[in-house]
N, C-alpha and C positions, 0 to 999 in steps of 0.2 A: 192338549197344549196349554201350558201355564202362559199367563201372563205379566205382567209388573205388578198390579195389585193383588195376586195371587202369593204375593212374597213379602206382601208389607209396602208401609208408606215410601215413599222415595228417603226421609231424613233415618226411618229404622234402617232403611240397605245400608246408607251411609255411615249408619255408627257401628255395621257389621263387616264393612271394608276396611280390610287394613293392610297397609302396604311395609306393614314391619315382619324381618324375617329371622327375629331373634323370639320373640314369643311364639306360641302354639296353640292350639288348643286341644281338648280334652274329654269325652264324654262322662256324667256322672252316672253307671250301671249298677244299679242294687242286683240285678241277674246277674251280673260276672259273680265267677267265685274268686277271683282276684287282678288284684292291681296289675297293672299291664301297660306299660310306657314301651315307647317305639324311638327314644331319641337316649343314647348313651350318657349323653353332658348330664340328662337329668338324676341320673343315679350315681349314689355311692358305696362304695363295701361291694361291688361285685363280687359274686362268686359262679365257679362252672356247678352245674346241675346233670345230675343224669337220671335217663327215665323220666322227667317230664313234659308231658302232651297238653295242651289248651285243644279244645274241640267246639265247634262252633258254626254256626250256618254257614262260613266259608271253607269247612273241613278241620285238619288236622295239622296242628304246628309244632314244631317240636319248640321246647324253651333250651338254650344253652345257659340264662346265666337268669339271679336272683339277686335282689338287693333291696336298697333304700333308695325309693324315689321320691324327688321332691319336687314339688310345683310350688312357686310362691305366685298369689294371686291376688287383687286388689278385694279388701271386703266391702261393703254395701255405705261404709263409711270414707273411705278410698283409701284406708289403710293398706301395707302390702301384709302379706301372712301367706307361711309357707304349710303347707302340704306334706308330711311326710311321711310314707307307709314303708314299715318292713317287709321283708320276704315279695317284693313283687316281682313282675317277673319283665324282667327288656328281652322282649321282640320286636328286632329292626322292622320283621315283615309285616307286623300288625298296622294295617290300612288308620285304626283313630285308637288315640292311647283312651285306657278306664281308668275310671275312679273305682273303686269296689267299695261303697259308704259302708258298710258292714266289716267290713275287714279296717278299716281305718278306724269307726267307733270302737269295737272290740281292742284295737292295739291306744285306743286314747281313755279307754277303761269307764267305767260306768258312771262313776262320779262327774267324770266329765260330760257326760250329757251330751255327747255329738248325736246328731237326728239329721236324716234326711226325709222332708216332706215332700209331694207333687202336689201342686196347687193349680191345676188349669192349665194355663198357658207359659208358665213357668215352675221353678222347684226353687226349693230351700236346702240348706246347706247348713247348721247352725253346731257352733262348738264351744266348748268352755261354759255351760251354762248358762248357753243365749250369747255370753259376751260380744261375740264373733259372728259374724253372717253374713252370707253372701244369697244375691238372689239370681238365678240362673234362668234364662229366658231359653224356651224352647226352641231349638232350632227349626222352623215355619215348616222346608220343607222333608224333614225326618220326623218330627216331633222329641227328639233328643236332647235331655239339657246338656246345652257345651258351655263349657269354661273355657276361660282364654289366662295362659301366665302371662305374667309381665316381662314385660323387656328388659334384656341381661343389661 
């Protein structure tokens, strides 16, 4: 049986309640081999896909469509800055969309320097060498860094 202090201070619950239902949130997975959004609005350039399966501790998905998904999110300066990965893949059924850092470094090319660290209790995010960063607090009871977009 979990408690309240098992979740954090009363003022951390509060800065992780939110009663906005235009933002989302989002896990960052260096284990996914790709991007994986679950909300349509987010993507653009759809296309249909055939023969592709995502396979996963929850089974076997099929994927219908591929694109460019973009999350814009507030960085650690409260700047907004968007997110955007090619080739990901929208599945409505997928329970929490990924971030796939590895496929997003790789498409933001080496020069740029995007890195994804875990540090503890939270992770790192950092692009454009260093310019950009976000810091990502673990969600207490997954241990999973989630991102949250911002409001449309």
């Amino acid at each position: 049986m979990s408690t309240p202090a098992d979740h954090g201070t009363e003022d951390e619950t509060k800065a992780r309640t939110s009663f906005d239902t235009d933002s989302h949130d989002f896990a960052i997975d260096p284990c996914a081999s790709a991007t994986i959004g679950n909300r349509k609005t987010d993507f653009s350039n759809l296309q249909e896909v055939d023969n592709v399966y995502l396979r996963g501790i929850g089974g076997t998905v099929r994927v219908r469509f591929k694109g460019t998904c973009h999350w814009t999110i507030h960085d650690d300066q409260g700047a907004e800055r968007t997110i955007s990965v090619d080739n990901a893949y929208y599945v409505p059924e997928a329970p929490l969309a990924l971030l796939c850092p590895q496929q997003w470094a790789t498409q933001c090319g080496i020069e740029d320097q995007t890195q994804f660290s875990v540090l503890g209790a939270f992770s790192k995010l950092e692009w454009q060498r260093g310019q950009h960063c976000i810091t990502i607090p673990h969600d207490p009871e997954t241990n999973i860094p989630m991102c949250r977009t911002v409001s449309a």
